[in-house]
N, C-alpha and C positions, 0 to 999 in steps of 0.2 A: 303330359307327365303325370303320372299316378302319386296321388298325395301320401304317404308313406301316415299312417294311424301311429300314435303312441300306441308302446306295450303297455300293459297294466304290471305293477311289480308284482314280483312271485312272493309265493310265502319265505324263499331262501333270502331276496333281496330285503325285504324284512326284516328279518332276524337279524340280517347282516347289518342293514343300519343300526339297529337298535341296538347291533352285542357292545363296540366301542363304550358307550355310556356303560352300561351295567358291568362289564371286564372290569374297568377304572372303579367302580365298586367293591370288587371282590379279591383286588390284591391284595386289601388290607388284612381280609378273612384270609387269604390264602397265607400270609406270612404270619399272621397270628397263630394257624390252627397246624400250621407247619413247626412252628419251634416248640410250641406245646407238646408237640408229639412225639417231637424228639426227649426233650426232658421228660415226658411219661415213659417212652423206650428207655431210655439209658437207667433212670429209677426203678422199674420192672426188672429189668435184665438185671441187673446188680444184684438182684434178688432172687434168681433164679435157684432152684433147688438141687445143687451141685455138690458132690462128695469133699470136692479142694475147695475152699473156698479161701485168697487169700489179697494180697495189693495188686497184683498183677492181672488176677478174674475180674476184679470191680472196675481196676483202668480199663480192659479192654469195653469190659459191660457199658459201659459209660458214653466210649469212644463209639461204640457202633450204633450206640442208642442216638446220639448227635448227629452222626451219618445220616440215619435217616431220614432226622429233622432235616438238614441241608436235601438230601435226594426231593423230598416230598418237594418241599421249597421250588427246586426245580421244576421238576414233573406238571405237581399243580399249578403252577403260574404258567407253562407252553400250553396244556391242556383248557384252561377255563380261564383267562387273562389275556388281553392284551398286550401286557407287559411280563412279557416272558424272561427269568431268571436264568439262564443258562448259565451263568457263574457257578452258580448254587452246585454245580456238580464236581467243583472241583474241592473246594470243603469236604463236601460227604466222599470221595475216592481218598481224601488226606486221612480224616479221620478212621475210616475203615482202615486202611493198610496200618495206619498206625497203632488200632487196635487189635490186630491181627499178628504186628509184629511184636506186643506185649505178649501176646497169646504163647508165640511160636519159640521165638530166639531164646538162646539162653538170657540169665541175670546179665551176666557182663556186656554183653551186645544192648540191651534193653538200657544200661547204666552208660555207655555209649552214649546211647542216643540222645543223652540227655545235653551233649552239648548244639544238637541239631534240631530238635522242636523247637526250643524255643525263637530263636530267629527263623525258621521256618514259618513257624505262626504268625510274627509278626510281619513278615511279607504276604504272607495270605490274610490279613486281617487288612491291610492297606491295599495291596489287587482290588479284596469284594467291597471294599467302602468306593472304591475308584469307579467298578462296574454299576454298581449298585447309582450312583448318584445319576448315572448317563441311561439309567435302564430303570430305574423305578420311579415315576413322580406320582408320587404315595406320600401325606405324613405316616406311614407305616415303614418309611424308611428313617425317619429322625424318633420316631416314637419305640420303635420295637427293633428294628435292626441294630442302627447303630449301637444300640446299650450291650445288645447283645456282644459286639464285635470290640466294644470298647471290656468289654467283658473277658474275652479270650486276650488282647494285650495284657492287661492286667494278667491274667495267668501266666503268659510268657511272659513277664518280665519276673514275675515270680519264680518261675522255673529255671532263667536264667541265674537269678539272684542262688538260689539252691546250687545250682550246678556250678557255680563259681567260688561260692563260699565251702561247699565241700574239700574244693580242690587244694583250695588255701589254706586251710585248718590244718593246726599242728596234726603231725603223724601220732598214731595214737597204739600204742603197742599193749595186748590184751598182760594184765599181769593175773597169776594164781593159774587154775588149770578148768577145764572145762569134763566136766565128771558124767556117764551114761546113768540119767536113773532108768531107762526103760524105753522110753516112745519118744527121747527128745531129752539133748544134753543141758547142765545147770555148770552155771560159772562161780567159782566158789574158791575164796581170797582171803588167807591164814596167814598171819603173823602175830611173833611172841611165842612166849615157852612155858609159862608158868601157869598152873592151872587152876581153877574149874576153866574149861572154854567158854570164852562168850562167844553168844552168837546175834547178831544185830540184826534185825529186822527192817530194813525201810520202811515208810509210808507207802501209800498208793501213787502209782508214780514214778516214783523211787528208785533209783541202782544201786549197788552198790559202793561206785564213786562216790555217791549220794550223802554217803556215811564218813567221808572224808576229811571233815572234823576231829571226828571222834574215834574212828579205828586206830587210827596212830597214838593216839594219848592212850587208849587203852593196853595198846599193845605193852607199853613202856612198863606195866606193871604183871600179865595177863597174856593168855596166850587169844586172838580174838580173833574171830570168821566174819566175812560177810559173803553174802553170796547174791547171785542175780534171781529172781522167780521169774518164769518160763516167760518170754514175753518180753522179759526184761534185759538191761544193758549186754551181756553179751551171752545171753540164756537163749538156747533156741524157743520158740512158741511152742503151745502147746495147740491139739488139735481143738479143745473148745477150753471155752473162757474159765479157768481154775478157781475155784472156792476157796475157803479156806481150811476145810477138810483136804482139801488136795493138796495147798502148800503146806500143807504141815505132814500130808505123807510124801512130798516129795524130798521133803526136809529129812526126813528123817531116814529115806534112801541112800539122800545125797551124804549126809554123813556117816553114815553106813559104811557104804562103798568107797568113800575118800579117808575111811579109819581116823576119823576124828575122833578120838575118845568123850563120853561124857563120865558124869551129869555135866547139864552146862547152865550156862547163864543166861538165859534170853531175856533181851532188851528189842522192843518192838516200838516204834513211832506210827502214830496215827492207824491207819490200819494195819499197820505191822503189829498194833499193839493184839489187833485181831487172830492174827495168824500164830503171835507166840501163846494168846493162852487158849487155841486150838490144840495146838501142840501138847500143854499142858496136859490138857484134858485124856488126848488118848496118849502121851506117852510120860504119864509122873513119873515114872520110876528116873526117866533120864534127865529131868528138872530139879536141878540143886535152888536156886530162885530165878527172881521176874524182875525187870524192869518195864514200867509200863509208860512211855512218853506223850504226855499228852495224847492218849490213846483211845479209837474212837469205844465207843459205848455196845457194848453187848446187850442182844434181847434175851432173856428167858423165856424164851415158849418156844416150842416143838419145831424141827426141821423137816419143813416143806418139800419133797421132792421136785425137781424142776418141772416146769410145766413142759408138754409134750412140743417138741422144736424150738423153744424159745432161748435155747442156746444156738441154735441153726441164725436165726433172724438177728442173735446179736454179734454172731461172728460175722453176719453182712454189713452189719451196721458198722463195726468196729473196722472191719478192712476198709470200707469206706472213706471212714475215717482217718485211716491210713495214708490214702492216697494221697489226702491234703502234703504230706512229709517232699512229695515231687514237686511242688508248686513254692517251698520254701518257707509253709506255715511253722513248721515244727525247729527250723533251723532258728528263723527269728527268734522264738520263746525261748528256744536255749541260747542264744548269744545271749540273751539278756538276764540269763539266770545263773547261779552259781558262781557267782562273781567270790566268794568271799571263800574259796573253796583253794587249798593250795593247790599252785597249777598243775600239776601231773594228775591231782584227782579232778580237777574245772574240765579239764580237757576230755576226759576221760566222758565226766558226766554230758557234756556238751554234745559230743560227738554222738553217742547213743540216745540220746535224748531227741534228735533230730529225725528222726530213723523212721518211717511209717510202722516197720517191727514194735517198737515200743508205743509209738503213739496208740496202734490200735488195742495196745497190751493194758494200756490205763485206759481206753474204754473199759474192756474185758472185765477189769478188778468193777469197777461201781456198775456194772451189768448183773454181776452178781452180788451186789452187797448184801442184801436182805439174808440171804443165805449163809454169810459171813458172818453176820454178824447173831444169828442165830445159833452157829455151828459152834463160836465162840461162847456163844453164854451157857454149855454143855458146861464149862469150869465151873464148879460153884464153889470150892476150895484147896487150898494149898496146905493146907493146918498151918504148918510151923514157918515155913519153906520164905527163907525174906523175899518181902516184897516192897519196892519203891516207888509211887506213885507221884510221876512230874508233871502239873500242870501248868498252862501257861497264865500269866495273870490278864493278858490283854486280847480283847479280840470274840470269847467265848458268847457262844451261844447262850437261849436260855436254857435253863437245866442240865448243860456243860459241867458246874460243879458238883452239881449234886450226881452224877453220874461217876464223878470222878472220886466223891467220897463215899460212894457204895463199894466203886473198885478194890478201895483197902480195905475192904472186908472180906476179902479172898483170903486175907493171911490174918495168922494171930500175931506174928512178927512183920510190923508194914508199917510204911512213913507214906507219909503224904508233903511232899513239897509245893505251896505254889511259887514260880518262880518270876520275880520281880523283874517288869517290864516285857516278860517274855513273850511270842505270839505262835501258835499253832508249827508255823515253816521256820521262825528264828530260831528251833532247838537244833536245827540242823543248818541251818544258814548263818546264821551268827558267831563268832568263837565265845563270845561269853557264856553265852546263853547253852554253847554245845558242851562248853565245861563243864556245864551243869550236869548233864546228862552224865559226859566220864566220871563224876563225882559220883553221882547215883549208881552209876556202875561197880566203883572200886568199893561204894562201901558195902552193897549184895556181895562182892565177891570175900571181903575179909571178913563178911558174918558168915558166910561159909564153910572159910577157912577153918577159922576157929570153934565155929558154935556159937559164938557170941551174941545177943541179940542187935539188932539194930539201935542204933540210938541217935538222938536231933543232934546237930552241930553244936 
C-alpha cells in the first residue's frame, strides 16, 4: 500500500485560517465606520443645495442618510467579517421607503403616518437588538449598537407621545382672517372700535395668542390688532428667514390690504420692540406713538447686506430644526408654557407653538438678528411722538438698563418705567405684570388723543 504524503497548505488555506481571528477584529471597525457614515450622509443630505427646502426635505434627508448607515452595516460585515449583519438590511429598506414616502405623498398621508412609525420603530428596534445579540459577539454590539437603537426607541416613543397628544388637544379654531401680502399669507386679529389702532408686536417666538393678556384689556378701551409674522401661529412661512426690514414691510402691506386705518400705536415686546421701530423708521408718517416692552437693544451702525447663501444654510438649519416638532419636542415646551394665558388664547398658543412651522420660524428670527437689530437702530428719533419705555426690574443683563435709558431718548415726550418684580417673559406671561403693559398702552393712546404730554402716575 502506497503511503499517501501530507499536502503542504496553500496560500488560500492560509488565509482561511487566519481570516476567523482578524474578521472578529474588524466588526467593531465595521459598525463604527458604518453608523458614522450614515450620520455624515443624513447631515450632508440635509444640506443639500435645493430650491424647497422645508420639514419634509430634511426628514427625508435624514431618513435616507440612516439607510445607508444600516445598508453599509450590512454589506460590510457579509463582505469583510465573519460575523455577518444581514438584519441590517431591513432598517435601511425601512428608513428609505420611509423617506421617500415624506418625499412623495401628500401632507395628510405623511400626518397619517404618524400613527404607524412610531410602533413600527419600536418593533424594529427589538427584531435588531434580538438578531444582533445571536449574530454579533462584539463589544461593539453593547458599546455602539445598542445606544444607537436605544436611541431610535426614545424617538418613537417621542413620536408617539406627539401623535397622541396632537389628537387630544382641544380643537382650535383660527379667529380674525388670513390676509395675501404677496408670496405668502399673514394672520391678522382686530378687535375694538375706538381709535388710534394699536398694533402689538410679539417677541421672538411669539404669536399672536402670545398677546393674550393684553389684546383684550386693550381692546376694552381701543380699537387693537395683533397679527402672526410669517413663520408664525397661523402665518404661512416665508421663503427665507425675514429681517426686520421685512416685517415691518410686511406690516405694513398687511394693513394695507386689511384697511386698517392709521396712524397707530405700536407696542413691540422683546424683539417686537425691534420690528415696531423698524417700522417707525420707514413709515413715520403712520406712527402716532411707541410702546417699547422690555425691548431688545438696537445697533447704530450700518446694515450689512447678507452674506452670499447664508440665508440658504440657515433655512437648512431651521428646518432642521423643525423636524424635532414630529418627535414631540416642541409639543412638550408648549404644554408647559402659557399656562397663565386665558384658555381660548393657551390653547391657541399651544397648539402653534408645537408645529415644526413655527419652531423653525424662531430659528429664522435669531439667524438674522444682527441684521435686525441694526435695521432698527436706522430710528434715531420720533421728536414729539409719545413714547413708553417698560423695563423689567429682574433678571437683566449687564448693560440692559443702560440700553433701555438711551431708548427714551428717541422722544421728547417718553417715560421710562421699571417695573417691580418684573422679568423679560412675565410682561406677557403674568397678568400683573401684562397690566402693566395695557397701562402703558392706554396712556400712549390718550397722549394721542388729546395732545397732552405724557406724565408719571
Amino acid at each position: 500500500m502506497t503511503e499517501r504524503r501530507p499536502t503542504e497548505p496553500t496560500r488560500a488555506d492560509q488565509v482561511a485560517a487566519l481570516a476567523p481571528e482578524s474578521a472578529r477584529t474588524r466588526i467593531g471597525i465595521v459598525v463604527a465606520g458604518s453608523l458614522a457614515a450614515g450620520f455624515a450622509a443624513a447631515v450632508i443630505l440635509a444640506f443639500l443645495p435645493v430650491d424647497t427646502v422645508d420639514m419634509n426635505f430634511s426628514t427625508a434627508m435624514v431618513l435616507f442618510g440612516f439607510a445607508l448607515g444600516w445598508a453599509l452595516l450590512a454589506v460590510l460585515s457579509m463582505r469583510f467579517t465573519d460575523q455577518p449583519q444581514r438584519w441590517a438590511i431591513a432598517p435601511a429598506i425601512f428608513m428609505a421607503v420611509s423617506g421617500a414616502l415624506v418625499l412623495m405623498v401628500p401632507d395628510s398621508v405623511v400626518d397619517a403616518l404618524g400613527w404607524v412609525w412610531p410602533p413600527a420603530v419600536l418593533v424594529l428596534v427589538v427584531w435588531a437588538w434580538v438578531r444582533a445579540k445571536h449574530e454579533m459577539h462584539s463589544r461593539a454590539r453593547a458599546w455602539l449598537l445598542c445606544p444607537v437603537l436605544i436611541i431610535l426607541a426614545l424617538l418613537a416613543v417621542g413620536g408617539g407621545y406627539e401623535r397622541i397628544s396632537r389628537s387630544t388637544a382641544p380643537a382650535v379654531a383660527m379667529r380674525g382672517q388670513l390676509v395675501d401680502v404677496g408670496s405668502y399669507r399673514l394672520h391678522l386679529e382686530c378687535q375694538g372700535s375706538r381709535g388710534p389702532t394699536v398694533i402689538l408686536e410679539p417677541g421672538a417666538g411669539g404669536s399672536a395668542a402670545s398677546m393674550g393678556l393684553i389684546a383684550p384689556a386693550v381692546a376694552r378701551d381701543s380699537r387693537v390688532c395683533v397679527y402672526d409674522r410669517a413663520g408664525r401661529g397661523w402665518s404661512d412661512p416665508a421663503a427665507s428667514p425675514p429681517d426686520a426690514a421685512q416685517i415691518a414691510t410686511d406690516l405694513h402691506t398687511l394693513l394695507d390690504r386689511a384697511q386698517v386705518p392709521g396712524p397707530y400705536v405700536l407696542a413691540g415686546h422683546s424683539f417686537g420692540g425691534l420690528y415696531v421701530r423698524t417700522y417707525a423708521s420707514r413709515y413715520p408718517g403712520e406712527v402716532a406713538g411707541l410702546v417699547l416692552v422690555d425691548s431688545t437693544a438696537a445697533k447704530n451702525e450700518p446694515v450689512s447686506p447678507p452674506e452670499a447663501g447664508s440665508y440658504s444654510v440657515l433655512k437648512h438649519v431651521s428646518s432642521l430644526f423643525g423636524t424635532t416638532s414630529r418627535l414631540g419636542v416642541g409639543r412638550l415646551l408648549a404644554n408647559t408654557s402659557f399656562s397663565e394665558l386665558p384658555p381660548e388664547y393657551r390653547d391657541d398658543a399651544r397648539a402653534t407653538a408645537a408645529t415644526g412651522k413655527e419652531m423653525s420660524g424662531t430659528l429664522d428670527e435669531y439667524g438674522v438678528a444682527n441684521r435686525s437689530t441694526a435695521e432698527a437702530g436706522t430710528l434715531r428719533s420720533v421728536d414729539a411722538k409719545p413714547l413708553v419705555v417698560l423695563t423689567a426690574e429682574r433678571g437683566n443683563s449687564k448693560g440692559w438698563m443702560a440700553d433701555q435709558n438711551k431708548t427714551v431718548t428717541l422722544s421728547s415726550n417718553s417715560l421710562h418705567r421699571v417695573v417691580p418684580g418684573a422679568t423679560h417673559a412675565s410682561f406677557v406671561e403674568n397678568p400683573d405684570h401684562a397690566a402693566a403693559v395695557t397701562r402703558a398702552i392706554h396712556d400712549v393712546v390718550v397722549s394721542v388723543r388729546t395732545g397732552a404730554p405724557l406724565t408719571h402716575p
